[in-house]
N, C-alpha and C positions, 0 to 999 in steps of 0.2 A: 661483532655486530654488522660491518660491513659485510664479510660474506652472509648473512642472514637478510639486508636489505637486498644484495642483488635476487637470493633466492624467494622473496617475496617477490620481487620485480618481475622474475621468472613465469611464478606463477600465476601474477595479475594479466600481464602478456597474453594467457589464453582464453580469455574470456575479453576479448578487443571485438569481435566478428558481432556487428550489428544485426538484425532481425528484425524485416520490413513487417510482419505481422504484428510483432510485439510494438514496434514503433508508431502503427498505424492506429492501433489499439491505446496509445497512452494519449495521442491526440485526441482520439473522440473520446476516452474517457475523462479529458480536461473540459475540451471545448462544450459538451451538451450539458454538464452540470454548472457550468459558467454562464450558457446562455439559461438556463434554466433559472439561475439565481438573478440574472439582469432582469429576466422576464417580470420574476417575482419582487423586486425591487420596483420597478417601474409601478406594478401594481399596488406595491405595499401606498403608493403616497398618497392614495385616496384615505391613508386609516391614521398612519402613523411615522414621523420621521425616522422617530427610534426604532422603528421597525427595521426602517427601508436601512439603516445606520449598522445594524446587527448582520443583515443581510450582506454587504458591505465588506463583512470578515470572510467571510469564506469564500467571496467573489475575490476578493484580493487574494488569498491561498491561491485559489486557483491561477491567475495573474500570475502567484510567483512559480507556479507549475511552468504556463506557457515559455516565463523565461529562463528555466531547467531546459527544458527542450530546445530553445532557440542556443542555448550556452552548449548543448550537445551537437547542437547543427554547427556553430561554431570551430569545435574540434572536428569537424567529419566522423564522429561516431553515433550519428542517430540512423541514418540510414548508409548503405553501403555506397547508393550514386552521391556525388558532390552535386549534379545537377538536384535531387530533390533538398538534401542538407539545408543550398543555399535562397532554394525559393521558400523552404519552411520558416527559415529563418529571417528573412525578408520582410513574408506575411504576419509571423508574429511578434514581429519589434513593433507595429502598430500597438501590441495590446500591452507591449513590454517598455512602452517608448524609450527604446532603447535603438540606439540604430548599429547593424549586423554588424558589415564589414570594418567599420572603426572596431566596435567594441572588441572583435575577433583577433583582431591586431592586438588590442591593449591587454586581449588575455591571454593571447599567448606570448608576450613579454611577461607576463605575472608569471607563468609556469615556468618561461627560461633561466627566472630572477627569483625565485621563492628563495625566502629564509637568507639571501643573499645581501651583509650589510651595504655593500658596496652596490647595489643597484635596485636600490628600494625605490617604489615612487611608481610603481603598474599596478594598478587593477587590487590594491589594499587599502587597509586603511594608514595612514601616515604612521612612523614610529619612529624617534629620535631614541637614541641609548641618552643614562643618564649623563654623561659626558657633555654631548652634545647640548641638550638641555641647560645647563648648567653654564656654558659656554652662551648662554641668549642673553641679551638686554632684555629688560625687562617687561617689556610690553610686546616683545614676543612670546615671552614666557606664558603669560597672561592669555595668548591667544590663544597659544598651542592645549594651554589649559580648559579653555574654553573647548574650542575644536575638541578632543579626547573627552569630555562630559557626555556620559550616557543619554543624557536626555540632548543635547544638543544634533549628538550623530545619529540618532534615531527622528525625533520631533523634527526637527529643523534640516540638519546634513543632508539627511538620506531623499526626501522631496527635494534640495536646492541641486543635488547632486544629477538625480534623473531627472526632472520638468527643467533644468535651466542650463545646468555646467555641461551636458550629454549634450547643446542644442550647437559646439563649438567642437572641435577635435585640437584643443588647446592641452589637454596632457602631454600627449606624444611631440616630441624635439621637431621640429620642420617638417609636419606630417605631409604624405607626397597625395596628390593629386586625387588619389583613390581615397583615402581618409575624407576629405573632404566633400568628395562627390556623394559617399555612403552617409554624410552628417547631412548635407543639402537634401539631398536626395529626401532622406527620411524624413525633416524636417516641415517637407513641400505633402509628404504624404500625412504627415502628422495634424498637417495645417488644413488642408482635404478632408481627412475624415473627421476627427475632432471638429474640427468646422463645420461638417453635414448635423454631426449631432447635436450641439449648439443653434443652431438654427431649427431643429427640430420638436430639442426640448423646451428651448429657453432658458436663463441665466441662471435663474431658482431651479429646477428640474435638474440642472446640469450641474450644477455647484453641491448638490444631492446627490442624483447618481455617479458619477462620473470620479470627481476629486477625492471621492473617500478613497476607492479604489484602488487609483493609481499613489497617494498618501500612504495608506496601507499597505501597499505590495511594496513598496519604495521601503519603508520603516523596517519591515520582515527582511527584506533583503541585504538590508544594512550589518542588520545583526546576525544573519548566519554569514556574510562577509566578515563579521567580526570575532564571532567565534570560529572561524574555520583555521586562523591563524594566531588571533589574539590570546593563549592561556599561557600560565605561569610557567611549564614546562615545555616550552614550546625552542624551539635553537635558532640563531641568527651567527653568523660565522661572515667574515671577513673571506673575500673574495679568493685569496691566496688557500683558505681551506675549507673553501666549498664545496659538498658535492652536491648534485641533482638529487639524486635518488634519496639521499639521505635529508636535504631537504625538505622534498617531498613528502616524504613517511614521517619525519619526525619533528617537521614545522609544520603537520598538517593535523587536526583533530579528527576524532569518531564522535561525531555527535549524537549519542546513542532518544533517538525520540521516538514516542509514541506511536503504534502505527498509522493512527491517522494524519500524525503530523509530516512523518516519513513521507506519505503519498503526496501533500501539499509542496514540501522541499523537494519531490525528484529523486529524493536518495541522495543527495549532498552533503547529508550530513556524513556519510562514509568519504570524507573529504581526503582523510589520507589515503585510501585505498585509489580514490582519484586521480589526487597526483603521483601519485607511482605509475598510474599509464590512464594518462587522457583521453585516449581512445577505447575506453571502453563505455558504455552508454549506460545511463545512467537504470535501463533496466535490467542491468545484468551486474551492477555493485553489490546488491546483496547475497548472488551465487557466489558471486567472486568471493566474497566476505567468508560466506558460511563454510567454504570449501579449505578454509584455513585461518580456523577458531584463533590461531595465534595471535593473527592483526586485529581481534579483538580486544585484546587487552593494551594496546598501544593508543597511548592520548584519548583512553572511554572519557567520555563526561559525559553527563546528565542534563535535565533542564536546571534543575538545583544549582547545581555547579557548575554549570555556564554562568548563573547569574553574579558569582564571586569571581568572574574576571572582570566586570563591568570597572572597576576601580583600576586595573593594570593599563600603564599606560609607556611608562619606559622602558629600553632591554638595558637592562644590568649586566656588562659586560663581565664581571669579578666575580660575581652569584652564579652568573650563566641562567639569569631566569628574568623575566616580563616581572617588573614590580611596579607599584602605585608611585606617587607623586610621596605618599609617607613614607613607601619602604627607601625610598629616594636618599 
């Protein structure tokens, strides 16, 4: 299997070379349908809230597009200058409230660290082995059980995670100087524009347009975070026999969706194909894909079958698989 993952690595490698047309092209195909849906949302509130609320879903799709693109600007494969990369990404952490250059740190510590027992804690969601677990007093137990609840990490996590925990560069160990100028920094612009529009709409108007959106993009984002590494057959290996690549491809899923959901996610759902080389953009994952039907069949899931890892919560060291709190 190892010489089989270098030679997919091989061949993920030649489809790295970004393309300013096709890049150029996935922004305006985000941004005009986004402002499109704002436009139409704003107008909906003369009719209906539940309108304006429905409106809301696909404006947040889009939202999670913007931050597929800003996550590509991140790696330096959306465009080939780092000069555009960095001002793309910049400009659309406003609509990602996410800020660039922290976040870019902390994902690429997830990429160096995937599937890696020994240095969990980047850019995932948390995962204790049942050992671990099992080793808590109680009322951590209790929390952790909390925390890992589907509705917690979706309804609750995922908004506390972007509107509040992102507004600090408190993940990363004694983050240096630059972490915290890209957390300030974006903060002051967060605080600027969110503030013009606030002032514009009004607290009703804005607690309407505006919260669903970023709620909604935050919640989607949680849970393709979650299934990108959270399934049953998914591997975590103790540092001593860790490899990258193999992490990569075989801690990572194929999220096999629909195509319209596809274009919402970026193509992220071809998540293993991802981490086997990060530099490839996320418009060029599904040539990549198609050109070697093989990595199709590694870690497929479905929407169905996504939804039955929602209960996995600990790594089973002695199973070697992601089991529930009962398989426990």
């Amino acid at each position: 299997m190892q010489y089989k993952i270098k030679e997919f690595a091989a061949h993920c490698a030649q489809y790295r070379r970004p393309n300013a047309w096709r890049a150029s092209r996935q922004i305006a195909t985000t941004a005009l349908p986004f402002l499109a849906l704002s436009i139409g949302m704003y107008a909906s509130l003369e009719y209906s809230y539940w309108l304006t609320f429905l409106l809301a879903i696909p404006a947040a799709g889009c939202a999670l597009r913007f931050f597929i693109i800003q996550h590509d600007c991140g790696h330096g494969s959306f465009f080939a200058s780092k000069r555009a990369n960095d001002l793309t990404g910049r400009m659309l952490s406003l609509f990602t409230i996410t800020p660039y250059a922290y976040w870019r740190r902390l994902h690429a510590l997830h990429h160096a660290s995937s599937s890696n027992l020994d240095r969990r804690g980047y850019g995932d969601i948390n995962t204790l082995t049942v050992e671990e677990y099992r080793a808590l007093p109680r009322l951590k137990r209790i929390a952790y059980r909390i925390y890992r609840n589907p509705v917690f990490l979706l309804v609750i996590g995922g908004p506390i995670h972007f509107l509040l925990l992102q507004r600090l560069p408190l993940t990363l160990k004694r983050p240096a100087w630059e972490m915290w100028s890209s957390v300030m920094s974006h903060n002051l612009a967060m605080l600027a524009f969110y503030g013009a529009l606030f002032l514009f709409l009004g607290l009703e108007h804005f607690t309407v347009l505006v919260l669903p959106i970023l709620v909604i993009a935050a919640a989607m984002g949680v849970w393709l975070f979650y299934v990108q590494h959270q399934f049953e057959n998914t591997i975590w290996e103790k540092n001593e026999n860790w490899d990258r690549n193999a992490g990569a491809l075989l801690g990572s899923s194929y999220y096999d969706l629909p195509a319209i959901l596809q274009w919402f996610t970026g193509n992220i759902g071809l998540h293993h194909v991802h981490h086997l080389c990060s530099h490839i953009p996320n418009y060029r994952l599904q040539e990549c894909l198609d050109a070697l039907p093989e990595l199709k069949s590694i870690n497929r899931m479905t929407i169905l079958q996504s939804l039955k890892t929602a209960p996995l919560a600990l790594w089973d060291n002695e199973k070697r698989k992601l089991v529930s709190f009962q398989g426990a």
